[in-house]
C-alpha positions in Angstrom: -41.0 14.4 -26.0 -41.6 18.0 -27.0 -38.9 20.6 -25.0 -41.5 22.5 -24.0 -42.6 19.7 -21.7 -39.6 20.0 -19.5 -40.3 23.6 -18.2 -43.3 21.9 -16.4 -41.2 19.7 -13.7 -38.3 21.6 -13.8 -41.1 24.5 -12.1 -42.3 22.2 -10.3 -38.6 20.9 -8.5 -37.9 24.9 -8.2 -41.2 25.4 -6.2 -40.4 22.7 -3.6 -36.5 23.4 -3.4 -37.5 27.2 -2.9 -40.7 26.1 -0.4 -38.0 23.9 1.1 -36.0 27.4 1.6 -38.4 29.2 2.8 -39.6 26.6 5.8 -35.8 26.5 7.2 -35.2 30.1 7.1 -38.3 30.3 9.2 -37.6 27.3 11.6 -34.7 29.1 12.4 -36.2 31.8 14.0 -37.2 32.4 17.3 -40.2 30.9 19.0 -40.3 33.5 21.7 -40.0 32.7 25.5 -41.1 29.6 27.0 -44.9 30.0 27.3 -45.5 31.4 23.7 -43.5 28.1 22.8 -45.7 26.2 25.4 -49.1 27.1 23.5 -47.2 26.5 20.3 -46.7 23.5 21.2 -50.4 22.5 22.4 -51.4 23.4 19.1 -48.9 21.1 17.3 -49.6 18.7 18.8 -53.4 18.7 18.4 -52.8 19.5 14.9 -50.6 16.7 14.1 -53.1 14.3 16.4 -55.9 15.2 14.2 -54.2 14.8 10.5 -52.9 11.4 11.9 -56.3 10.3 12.6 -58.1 11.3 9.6 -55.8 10.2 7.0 -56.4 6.3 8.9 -60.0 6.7 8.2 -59.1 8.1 4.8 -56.5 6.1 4.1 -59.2 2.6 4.5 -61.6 4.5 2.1 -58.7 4.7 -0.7 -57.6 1.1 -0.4 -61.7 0.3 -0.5 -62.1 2.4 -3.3 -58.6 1.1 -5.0 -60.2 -2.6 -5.0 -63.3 -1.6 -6.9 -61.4 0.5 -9.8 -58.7 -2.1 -9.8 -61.5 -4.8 -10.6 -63.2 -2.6 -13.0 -60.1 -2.3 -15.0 -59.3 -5.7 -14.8 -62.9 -6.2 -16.2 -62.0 -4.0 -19.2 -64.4 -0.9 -17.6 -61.4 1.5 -17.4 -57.8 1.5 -18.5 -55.2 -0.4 -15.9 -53.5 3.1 -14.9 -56.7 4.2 -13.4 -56.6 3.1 -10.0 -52.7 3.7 -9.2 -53.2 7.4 -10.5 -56.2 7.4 -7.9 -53.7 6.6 -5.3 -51.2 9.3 -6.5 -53.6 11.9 -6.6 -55.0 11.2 -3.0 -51.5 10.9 -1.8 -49.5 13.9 -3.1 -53.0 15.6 -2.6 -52.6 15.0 1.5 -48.6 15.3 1.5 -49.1 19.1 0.5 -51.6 20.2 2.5 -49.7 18.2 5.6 -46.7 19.8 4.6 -48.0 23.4 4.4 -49.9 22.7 7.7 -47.0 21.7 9.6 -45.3 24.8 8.6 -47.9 26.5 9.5 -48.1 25.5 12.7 -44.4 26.1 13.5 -44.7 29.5 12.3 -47.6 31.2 15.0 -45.1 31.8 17.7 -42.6 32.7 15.1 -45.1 35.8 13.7 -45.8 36.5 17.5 -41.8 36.7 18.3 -41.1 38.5 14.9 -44.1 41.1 15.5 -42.4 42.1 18.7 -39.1 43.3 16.5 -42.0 45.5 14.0 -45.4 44.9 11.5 -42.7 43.7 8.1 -41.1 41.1 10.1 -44.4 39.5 11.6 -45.8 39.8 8.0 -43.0 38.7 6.2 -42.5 35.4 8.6 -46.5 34.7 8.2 -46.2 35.0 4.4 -43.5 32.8 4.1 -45.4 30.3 5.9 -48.3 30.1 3.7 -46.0 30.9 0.4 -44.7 27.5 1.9 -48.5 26.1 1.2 -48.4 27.5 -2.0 -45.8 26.4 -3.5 -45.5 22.9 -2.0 -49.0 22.7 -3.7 -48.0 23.4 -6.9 -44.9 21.6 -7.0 -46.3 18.7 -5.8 -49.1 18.8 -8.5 -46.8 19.4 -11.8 -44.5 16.6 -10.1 -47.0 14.1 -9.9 -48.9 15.0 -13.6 -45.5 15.5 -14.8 -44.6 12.1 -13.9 -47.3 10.3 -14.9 -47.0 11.9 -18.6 -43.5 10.0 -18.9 -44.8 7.0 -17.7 -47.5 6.7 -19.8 -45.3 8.3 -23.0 -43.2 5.7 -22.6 -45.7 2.2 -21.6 -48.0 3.3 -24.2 -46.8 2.6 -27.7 -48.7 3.8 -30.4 -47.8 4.9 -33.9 -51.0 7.1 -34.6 -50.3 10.6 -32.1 -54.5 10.9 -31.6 -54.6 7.6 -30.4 -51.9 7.9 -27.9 -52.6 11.3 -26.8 -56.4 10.0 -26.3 -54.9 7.1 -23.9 -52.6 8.8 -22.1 -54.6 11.6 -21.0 -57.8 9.2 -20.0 -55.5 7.7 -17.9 -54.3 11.3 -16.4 -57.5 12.3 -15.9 -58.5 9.9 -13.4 -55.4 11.2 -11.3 -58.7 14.4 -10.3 -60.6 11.6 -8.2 -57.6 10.7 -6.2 -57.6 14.5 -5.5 -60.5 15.7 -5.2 -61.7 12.8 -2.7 -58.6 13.4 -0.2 -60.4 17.3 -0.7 -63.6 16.7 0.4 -62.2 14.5 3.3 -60.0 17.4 4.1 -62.0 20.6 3.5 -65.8 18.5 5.4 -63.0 17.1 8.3 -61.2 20.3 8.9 -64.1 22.8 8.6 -66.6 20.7 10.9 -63.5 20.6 13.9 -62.6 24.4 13.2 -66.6 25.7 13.1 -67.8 23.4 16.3 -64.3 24.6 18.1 -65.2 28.2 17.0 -68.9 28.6 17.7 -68.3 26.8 21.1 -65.8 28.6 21.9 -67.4 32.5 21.1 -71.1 31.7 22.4 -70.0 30.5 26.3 -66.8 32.6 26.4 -67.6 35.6 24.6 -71.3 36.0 25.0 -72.0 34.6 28.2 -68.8 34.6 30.5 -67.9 38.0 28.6 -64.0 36.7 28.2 -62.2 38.4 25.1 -61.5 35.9 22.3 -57.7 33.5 22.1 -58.8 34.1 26.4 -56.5 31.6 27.9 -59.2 30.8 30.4 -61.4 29.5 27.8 -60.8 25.7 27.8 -61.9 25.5 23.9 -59.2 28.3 22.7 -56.5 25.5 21.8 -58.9 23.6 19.6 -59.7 26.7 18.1 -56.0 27.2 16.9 -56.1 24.0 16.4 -59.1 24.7 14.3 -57.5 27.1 12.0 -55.1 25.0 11.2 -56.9 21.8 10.4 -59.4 23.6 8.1 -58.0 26.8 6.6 -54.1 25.0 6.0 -54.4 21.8 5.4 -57.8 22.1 3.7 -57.7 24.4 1.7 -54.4 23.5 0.3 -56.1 20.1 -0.6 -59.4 22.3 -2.3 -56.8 24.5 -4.2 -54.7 21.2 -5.2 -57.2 19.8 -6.5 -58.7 22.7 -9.0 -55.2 23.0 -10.2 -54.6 19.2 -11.3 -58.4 19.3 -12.5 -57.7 21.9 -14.2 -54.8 20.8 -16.2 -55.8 17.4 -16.9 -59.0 18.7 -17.8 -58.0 20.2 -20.4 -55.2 18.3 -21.5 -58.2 16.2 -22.2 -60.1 18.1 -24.1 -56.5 19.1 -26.4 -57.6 16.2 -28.4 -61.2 16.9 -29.0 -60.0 20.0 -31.4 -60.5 20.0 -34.3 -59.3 23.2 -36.0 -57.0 22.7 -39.0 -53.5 23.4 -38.0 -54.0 22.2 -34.0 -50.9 20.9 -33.0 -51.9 18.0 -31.3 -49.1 17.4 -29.0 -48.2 20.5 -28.0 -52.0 21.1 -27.2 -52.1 18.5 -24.6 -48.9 20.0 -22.9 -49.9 23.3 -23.4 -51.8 23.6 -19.7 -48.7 22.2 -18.2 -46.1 24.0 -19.3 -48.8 27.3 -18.6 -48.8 26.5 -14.7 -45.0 26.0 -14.9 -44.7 29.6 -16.2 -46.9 30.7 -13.0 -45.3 28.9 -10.4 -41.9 30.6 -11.5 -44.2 33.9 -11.4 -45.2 33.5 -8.3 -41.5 33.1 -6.6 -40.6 36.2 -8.6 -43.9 37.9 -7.4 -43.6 37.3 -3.8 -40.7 39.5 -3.4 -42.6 42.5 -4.0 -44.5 41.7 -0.6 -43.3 44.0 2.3 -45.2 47.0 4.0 -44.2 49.2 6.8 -45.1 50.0 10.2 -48.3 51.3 9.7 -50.7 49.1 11.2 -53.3 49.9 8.6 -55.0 47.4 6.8 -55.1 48.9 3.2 -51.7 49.7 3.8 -50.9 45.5 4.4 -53.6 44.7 1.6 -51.8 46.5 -0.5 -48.4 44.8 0.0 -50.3 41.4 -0.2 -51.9 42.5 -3.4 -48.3 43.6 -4.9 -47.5 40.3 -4.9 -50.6 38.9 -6.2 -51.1 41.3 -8.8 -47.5 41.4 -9.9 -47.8 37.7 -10.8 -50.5 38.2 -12.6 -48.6 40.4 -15.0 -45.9 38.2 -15.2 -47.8 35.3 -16.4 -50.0 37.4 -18.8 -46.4 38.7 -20.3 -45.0 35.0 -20.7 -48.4 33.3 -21.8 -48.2 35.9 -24.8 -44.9 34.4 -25.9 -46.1 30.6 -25.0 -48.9 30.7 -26.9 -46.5 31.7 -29.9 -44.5 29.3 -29.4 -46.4 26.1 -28.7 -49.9 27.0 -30.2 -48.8 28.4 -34.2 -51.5 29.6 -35.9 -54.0 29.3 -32.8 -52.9 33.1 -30.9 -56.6 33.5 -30.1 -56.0 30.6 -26.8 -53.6 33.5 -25.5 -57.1 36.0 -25.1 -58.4 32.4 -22.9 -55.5 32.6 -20.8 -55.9 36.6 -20.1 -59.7 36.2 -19.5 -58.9 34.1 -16.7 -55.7 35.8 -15.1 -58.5 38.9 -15.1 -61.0 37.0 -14.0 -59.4 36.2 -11.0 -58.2 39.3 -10.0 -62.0 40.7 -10.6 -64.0 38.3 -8.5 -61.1 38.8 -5.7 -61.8 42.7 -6.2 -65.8 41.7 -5.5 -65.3 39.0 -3.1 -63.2 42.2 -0.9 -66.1 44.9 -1.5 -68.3 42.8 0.0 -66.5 41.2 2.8 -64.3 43.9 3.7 -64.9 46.5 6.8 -63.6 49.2 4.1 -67.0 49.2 2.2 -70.3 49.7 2.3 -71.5 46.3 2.6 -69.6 45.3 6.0 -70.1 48.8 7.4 -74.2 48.5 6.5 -74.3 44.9 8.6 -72.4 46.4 11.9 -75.0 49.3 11.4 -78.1 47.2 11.9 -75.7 45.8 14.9 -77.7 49.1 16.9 -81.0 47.2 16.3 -81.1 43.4 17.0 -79.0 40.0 16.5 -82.2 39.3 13.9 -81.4 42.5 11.6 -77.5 41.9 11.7 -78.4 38.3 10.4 -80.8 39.7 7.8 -78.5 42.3 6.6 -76.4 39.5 6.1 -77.9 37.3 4.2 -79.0 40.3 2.1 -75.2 41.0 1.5 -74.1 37.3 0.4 -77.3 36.7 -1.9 -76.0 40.0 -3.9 -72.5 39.0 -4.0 -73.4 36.5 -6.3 -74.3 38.8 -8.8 -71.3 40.4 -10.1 -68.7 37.2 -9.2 -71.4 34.9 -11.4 -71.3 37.9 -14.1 -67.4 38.0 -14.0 -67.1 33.7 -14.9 -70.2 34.3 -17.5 -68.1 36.7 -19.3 -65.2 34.9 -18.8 -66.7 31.8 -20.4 -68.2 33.4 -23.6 -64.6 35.3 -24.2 -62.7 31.9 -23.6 -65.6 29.9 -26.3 -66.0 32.8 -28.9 -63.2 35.0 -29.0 -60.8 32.0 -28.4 -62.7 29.2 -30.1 -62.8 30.6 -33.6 -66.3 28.9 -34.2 -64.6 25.5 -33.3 -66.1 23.3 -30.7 -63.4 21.2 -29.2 -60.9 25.0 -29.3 -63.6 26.7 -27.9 -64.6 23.9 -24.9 -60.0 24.0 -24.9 -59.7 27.4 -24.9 -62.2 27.6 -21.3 -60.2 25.0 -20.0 -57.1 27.2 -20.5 -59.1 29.8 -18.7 -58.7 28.2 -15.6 -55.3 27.3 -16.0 -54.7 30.9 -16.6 -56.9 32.0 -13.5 -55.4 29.4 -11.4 -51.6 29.6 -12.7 -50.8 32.1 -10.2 -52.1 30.1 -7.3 -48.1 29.2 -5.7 -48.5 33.4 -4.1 -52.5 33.5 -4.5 -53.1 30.3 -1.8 -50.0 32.1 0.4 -52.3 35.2 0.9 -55.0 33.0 2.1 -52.6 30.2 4.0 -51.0 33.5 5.4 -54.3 34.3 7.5 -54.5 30.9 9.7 -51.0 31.5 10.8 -51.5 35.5 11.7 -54.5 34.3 13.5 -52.5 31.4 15.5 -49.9 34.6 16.3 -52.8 37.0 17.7 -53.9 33.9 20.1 -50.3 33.2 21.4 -49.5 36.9 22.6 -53.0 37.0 23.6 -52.4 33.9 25.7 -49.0 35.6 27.0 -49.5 38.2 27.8 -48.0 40.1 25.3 -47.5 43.9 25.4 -50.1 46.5 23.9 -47.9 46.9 20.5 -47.5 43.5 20.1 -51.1 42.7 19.9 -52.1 45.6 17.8 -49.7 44.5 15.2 -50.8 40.3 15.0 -54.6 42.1 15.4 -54.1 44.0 12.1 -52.4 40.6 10.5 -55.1 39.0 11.6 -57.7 41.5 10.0 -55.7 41.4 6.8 -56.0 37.6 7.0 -60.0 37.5 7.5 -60.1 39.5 4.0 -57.5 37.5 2.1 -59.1 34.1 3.8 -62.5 35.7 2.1 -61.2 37.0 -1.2 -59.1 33.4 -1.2 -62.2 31.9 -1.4 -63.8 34.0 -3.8 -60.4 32.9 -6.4 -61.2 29.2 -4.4 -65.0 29.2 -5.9 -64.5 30.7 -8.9 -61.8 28.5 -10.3 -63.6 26.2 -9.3 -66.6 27.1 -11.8 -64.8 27.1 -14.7 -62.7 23.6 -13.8 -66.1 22.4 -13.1 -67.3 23.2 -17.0 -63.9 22.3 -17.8 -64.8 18.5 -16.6 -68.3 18.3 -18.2 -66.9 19.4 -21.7 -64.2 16.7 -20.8 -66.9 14.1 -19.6 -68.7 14.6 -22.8 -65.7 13.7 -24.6 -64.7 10.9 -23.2 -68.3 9.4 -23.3 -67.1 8.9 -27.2 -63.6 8.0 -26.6 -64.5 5.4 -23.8 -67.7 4.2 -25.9 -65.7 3.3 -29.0 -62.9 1.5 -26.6 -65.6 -1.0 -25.3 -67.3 -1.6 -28.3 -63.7 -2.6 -29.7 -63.2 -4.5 -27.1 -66.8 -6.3 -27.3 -68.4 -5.2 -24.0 -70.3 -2.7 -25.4 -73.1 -3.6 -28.6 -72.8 0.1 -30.1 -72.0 3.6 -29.7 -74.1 5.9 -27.1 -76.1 8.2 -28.5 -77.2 11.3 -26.5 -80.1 13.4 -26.5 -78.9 16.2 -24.9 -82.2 18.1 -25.7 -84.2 20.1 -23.0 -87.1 18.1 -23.6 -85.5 14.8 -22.3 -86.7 13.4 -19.2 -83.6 12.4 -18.1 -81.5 15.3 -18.4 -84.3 17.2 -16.9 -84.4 15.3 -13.9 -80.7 14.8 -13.6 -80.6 18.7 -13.8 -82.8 19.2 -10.8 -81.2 16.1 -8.5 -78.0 17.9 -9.5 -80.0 21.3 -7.8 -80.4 19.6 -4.7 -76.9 17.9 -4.1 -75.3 21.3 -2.9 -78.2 21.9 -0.8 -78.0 18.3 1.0 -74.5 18.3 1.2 -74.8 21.8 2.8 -77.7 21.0 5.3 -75.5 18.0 6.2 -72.2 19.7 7.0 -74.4 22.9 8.6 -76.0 20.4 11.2 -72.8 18.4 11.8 -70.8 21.7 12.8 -74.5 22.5 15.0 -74.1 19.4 17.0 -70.4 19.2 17.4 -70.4 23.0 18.8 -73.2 22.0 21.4 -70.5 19.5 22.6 -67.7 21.4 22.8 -69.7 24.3 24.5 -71.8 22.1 26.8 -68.2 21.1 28.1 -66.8 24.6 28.3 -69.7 25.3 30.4 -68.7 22.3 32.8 -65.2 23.0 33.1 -66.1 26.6 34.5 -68.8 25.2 36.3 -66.8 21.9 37.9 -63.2 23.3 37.9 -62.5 25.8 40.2 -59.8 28.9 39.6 -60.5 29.2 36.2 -61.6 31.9 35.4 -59.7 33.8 38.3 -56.8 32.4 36.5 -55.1 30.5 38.9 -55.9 27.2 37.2 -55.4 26.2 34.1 -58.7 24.3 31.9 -58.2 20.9 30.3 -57.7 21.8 26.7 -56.9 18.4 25.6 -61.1 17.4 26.3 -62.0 20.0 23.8 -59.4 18.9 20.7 -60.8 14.9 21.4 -64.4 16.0 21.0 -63.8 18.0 18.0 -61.2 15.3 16.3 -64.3 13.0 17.2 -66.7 15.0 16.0 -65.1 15.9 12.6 -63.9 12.3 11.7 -67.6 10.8 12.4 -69.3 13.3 10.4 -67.4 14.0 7.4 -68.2 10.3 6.1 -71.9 11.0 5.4 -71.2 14.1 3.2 -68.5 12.9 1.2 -70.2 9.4 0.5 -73.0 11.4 -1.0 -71.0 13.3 -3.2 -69.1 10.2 -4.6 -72.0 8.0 -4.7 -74.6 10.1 -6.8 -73.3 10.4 -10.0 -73.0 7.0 -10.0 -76.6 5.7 -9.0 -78.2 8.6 -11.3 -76.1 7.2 -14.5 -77.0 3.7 -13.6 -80.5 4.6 -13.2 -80.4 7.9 -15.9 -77.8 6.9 -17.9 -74.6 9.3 -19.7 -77.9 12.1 -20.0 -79.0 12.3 -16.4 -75.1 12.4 -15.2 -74.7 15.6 -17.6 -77.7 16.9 -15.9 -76.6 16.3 -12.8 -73.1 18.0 -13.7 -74.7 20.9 -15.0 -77.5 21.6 -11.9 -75.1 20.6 -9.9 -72.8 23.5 -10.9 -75.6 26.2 -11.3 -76.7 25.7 -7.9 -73.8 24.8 -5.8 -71.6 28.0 -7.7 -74.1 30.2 -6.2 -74.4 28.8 -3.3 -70.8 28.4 -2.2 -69.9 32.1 -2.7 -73.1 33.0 -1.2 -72.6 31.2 1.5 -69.0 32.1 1.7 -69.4 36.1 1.4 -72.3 36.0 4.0 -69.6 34.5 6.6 -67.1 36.8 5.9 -68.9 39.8 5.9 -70.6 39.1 9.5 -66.9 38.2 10.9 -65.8 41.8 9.6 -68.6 43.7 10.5 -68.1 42.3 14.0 -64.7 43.1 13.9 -65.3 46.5 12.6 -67.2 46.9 16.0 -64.4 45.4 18.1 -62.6 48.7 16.8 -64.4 51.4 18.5 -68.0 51.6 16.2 -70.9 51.5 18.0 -68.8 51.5 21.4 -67.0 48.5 20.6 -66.9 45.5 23.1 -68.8 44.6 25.6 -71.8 46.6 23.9 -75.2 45.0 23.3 -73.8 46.2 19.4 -71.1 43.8 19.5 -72.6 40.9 21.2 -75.5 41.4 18.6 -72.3 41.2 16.1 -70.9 37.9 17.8 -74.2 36.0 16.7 -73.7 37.5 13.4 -70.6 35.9 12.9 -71.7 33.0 14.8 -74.1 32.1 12.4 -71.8 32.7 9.6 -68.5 30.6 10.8 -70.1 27.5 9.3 -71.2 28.7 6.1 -68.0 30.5 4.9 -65.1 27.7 6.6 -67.3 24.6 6.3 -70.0 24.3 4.2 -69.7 27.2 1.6 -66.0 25.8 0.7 -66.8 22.2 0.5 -69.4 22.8 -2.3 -66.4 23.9 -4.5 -65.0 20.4 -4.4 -68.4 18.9 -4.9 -68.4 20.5 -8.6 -65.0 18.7 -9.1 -65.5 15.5 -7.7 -69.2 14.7 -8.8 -67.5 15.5 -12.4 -64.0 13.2 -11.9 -66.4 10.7 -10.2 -68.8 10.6 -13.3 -65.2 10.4 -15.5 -63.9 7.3 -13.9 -67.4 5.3 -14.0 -68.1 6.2 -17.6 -67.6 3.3 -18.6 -69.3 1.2 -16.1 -72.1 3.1 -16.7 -71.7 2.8 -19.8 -72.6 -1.0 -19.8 -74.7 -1.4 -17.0 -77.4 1.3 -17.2 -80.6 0.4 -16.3 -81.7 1.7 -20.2 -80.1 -0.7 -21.5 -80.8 -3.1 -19.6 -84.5 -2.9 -19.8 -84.7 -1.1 -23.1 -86.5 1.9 -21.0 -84.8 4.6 -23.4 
């Protein structure tokens, strides 16, 4: 065992110990008086009610899905770890992000009570909360990799190093499915109950009873909370979880593919491991340097949050230059991998703000067209996302070809290994990078609870600007969210087309397979062709899916907000209170019904296009699939973000502020947008990941029962 290896769960023990820290220090503040605790509470409670339902329906599709890899490997398709590292994946995947989200639910009236003493102490409580995310999600990933490493070092005994390093990390690499399925679950779940709570909630209460928002009168406002918790917490702790095992095991994987003279093999493979280590210790040293004063000033708060961010990003570009000495001899051109995608991320979360923040151009130019029409606001919109695309797509492009050239050296396997360690490098900062973005949720849980007390003037203005600062680091979060994604996406098709040799010569060893694949991955076949433009469509379907299940969930949840005012009388004069429970079932109903059909798409796919394509069409599909859905996702994320600040730089006094024709123009805007940037836009992300892990685990089912060779076809 090399001693490199041991800085990777000794980080990861550090990050839960210090997450650990962090969540006590915060329970023991104060919640605030009795009815700040009393709508605390409310939103625990349907939290906690809707993570205990969907991980029973989720928890049924693991043990279905654990039957049919345990018979597969016991039928010589895949190696016998396969299906326990499924479970292990999905597991630790939904312990983190129900972990960060119960913090995060304890720590709202915290932030309120805090922001009452001045702007630092709300901010610093909110940040610890989603440093709490962070961290629990990193630890909790080198833990379980970490442990699965010694395992399989040990069970697997094997005199040649190749062999054994080939084994051990085909077995790791099917912990990604585990993963990335508990994602899609997560991220589909969450953002359909936070969207249909959201949009329900704005277009009867804002637009047509004219009530402000986080209005205790409105009897969908504790779903919304709710909402934010659900979808922005807990799944996108399970999104971000998942890039960063992908990521690692990925290329762990594709370690032994190189073939550069003087590779060290082992160190290689452990390389990506020890890498995230270094970041998470990064990150705890990084998030000191986030404080800010009592200016209630956005870029005066982005810039604390950005201290942080930034500062870890240094940190880890001054250790990888001295990790890449030590366990990579000879191979110093991974190191310019590793920097390509620390800059990378700190570039597209530099575009993903010009274009989603009320400081620039973009934003400013939607609330403009505010003057004119819903219709232009919408179209200004649109207009805003589709060029958003253009630099973010620019900043991976380059990324990639410094990662293959520069790094590779002219080899394949470093070059396909030195992208990999691209985003491990982008991504190795992630323990203070998800905290900025975990951080919003909570600051926007605190603006509802003092607006629901009653809370003085001051008060509100300072969990207002934490909430602003968390609608740009939510948007920038998923900028980092998508492009990581990217490049662990590429990471996994290099790694499929690996293994698609590794797993080919195993069953012809074993006898279940005649002879070795051979692939035409030319443009001129049919199969890749066609696999290329299925893979096109995938993000599209899954979008249009998750875009109409958050359409018809919101018409519930508003048709009922419309019968509570209309059937219960003294709401709105305030004397009673609305039934808030009614709104968190539908949603929790809502959400677990509809995330099925998505999800089941995503998983199923790859499989029925390589039994009817073969290993061709499934690389197709891999490679449309992450051409279209990249651009998509931060497309569709950017557009959202940018209407929700450009109606929020109305709420501030432009064109007369609320109330205005102007801002309820704006409230469509953003209306239109919630879906796309918190529901469909971030699930497309984990579609890249799991179509690829999904395509990894049934290689070699599809290996030996594709309809080609079957029929002879091609």
């Amino acid at each position: 065992m090399s001693t490199a290896f041991w800085i990777a769960p000794a980080s990861a023990v550090i990050a839960l110990v210090f997450a650990l820290i962090l969540a006590l220090r915060n329970m023991r503040l104060s919640e605030g008086t009795e009815p700040m605790k009393e709508i605390a509470k409310a939103v625990k409670v349907g939290a906690m009610a809707y993570l205990k339902q969907q991980y029973k329906g989720v928890g049924l599709f693991f043990g279905v899905v654990f039957v049919i890899l345990l018979v597969l490997a016991l039928t010589g398709s895949q190696v016998i770890f396969v299906p326990f590292a499924f479970l292990t994946g999905g597991f630790f995947s939904g312990l983190a992000g129900f972990i960060g989200m119960a913090v995060g639910v304890r720590s709202s009236a915290r932030t309120t009570h805090a922001a009452k003493q001045s702007l630092n102490s709300g901010l610093r409580v909110a940040f610890s909360a989603g440093m709490v995310m962070g961290l629990v999600v990193v630890g909790l990933g080198l833990l379980d990799l970490s442990i699965w490493y010694i395992v399989l070092n040990a069970v697997i005994q094997e005199p040649d190093l190749a062999v054994k390093m080939e084994r051990i990390t085909s077995a790791m690499i099917a912990f990604g499915i585990g993963a990335s399925s508990m994602a899609l679950f997560a991220r589909v779940g969450g953002g359909i109950f936070t969207k249909a709570a959201d949009v329900g909630a704005d277009l009867v209460g804002k637009i047509e009873a004219g009530i402000p928002e986080d209005d205790p009168r409105n009897p969908a406002v504790i779903a919304d909370n709710v909402g934010d918790n659900v979808g922005d917490i807990a799944g996108m702790g399970a999104d971000l979880y998942e890039s960063y095992v992908d990521s690692i095991v990925a290329t762990m994987t594709l370690a032994v593919a190189v073939t550069a003279f003087g590779f060290p093999l082992l160190e290689g493979v452990l390389f990506p491991m020890v890498l995230a280590g270094v970041g998470v210790i990064a990150a705890i040293v990084a998030s000191f340097l986030v404080r800010a004063g009592e200016k209630a000033e956005q870029s005066v708060l982005l810039r604390a949050l950005r201290l942080g961010t930034y500062g870890a990003t240094v940190l880890v570009a001054v250790a990888a230059f001295f990790l890449v000495r030590w366990m990579l001899p000879g191979n110093f051109s991974v190191y310019w991998a590793v920097l390509a995608g620390l800059l990378s991320g700190v570039f597209i979360g530099y575009f993903t703000e010009y274009y989603t923040s009320d400081s620039y151009k973009p934003v400013q130019g939607i609330a403009a067209e505010a003057k004119t029409s819903p219709a232009t606001v919408i179209i200004e919109g649109l207009s805003v996302g589709m060029r958003s695309t253009i630099p973010i797509v620019i900043v991976v492009a380059v990324t990639i070809m410094i990662a293959y050239f520069l790094a590779g050296g002219g080899d394949v396997g470093l070059g396909l290994y030195s992208v990999g360690a691209a985003a491990v490098g982008m991504l190795s900062t992630l323990g203070i990078t998800l905290a900025t973005d975990a951080y919003g949720p909570v600051a926007d849980n605190a603006g509802g609870n003092a607006e629901m007390t009653h809370q003085e003037p001051v008060v509100r203005e300072r969990t207002d600007a934490l909430d602003s600062l968390g609608n740009t680091t939510a948007a920038t979060g998923k900028g980092f969210a998508i492009g990581s994604a990217a490049l662990t996406a590429l990471a996994l098709i290099a790694a499929y087309r690996h293994e698609v040799g590794a797993v080919g010569a195993r069953l012809v060893n074993d006898g279940l397979l005649g002879e070795m694949p051979v692939l035409d991955l030319t443009v001129l076949n049919p199969r890749l062709i066609v696999g290329v433009f299925i893979g096109a469509m995938l993000p599209m379907g899954v979008g249009s899916m998750i875009m109409k299940a958050v359409g018809r969930a919101a018409s519930k949840i508003a048709d009922e907000v419309r019968r509570q005012f209309r059937e219960i009388k003294g709401i709105m004069e305030g004397t009673t209170k609305p039934d808030y429970a009614s709104a968190v079932q539908i949603c929790t109903k809502a959400a677990q019904k509809e995330m099925i059909a998505p999800t089941l798409l995503a998983i199923v796919s790859p499989v029925l296009v390589g039994v009817l394509l073969g290993v061709e069409g499934v690389i197709g599909l891999l490679v449309g699939g992450l051409s279209s859905g990249f651009c998509m996702a931060v497309f569709m994320a950017n557009s959202g973000g940018a209407w929700d600040n450009a109606k929020k730089f109305i709420e501030k006094g432009f064109l007369g502020g609320k109330g205005t024709d102007a801002h309820r123009a704006a409230v469509i805007g953003d209306t239109v947008g919630d879906p796309l940037k918190d529901a469909a836009g971030p699930s497309l992300n984990i579609l890249l990941k799991l179509m690829s892990m999904v395509s990894i685990v049934f290689l070699g089912m599809i290996l030996q029962f594709n309809l080609g060779r079957w029929t002879g076809w091609w």
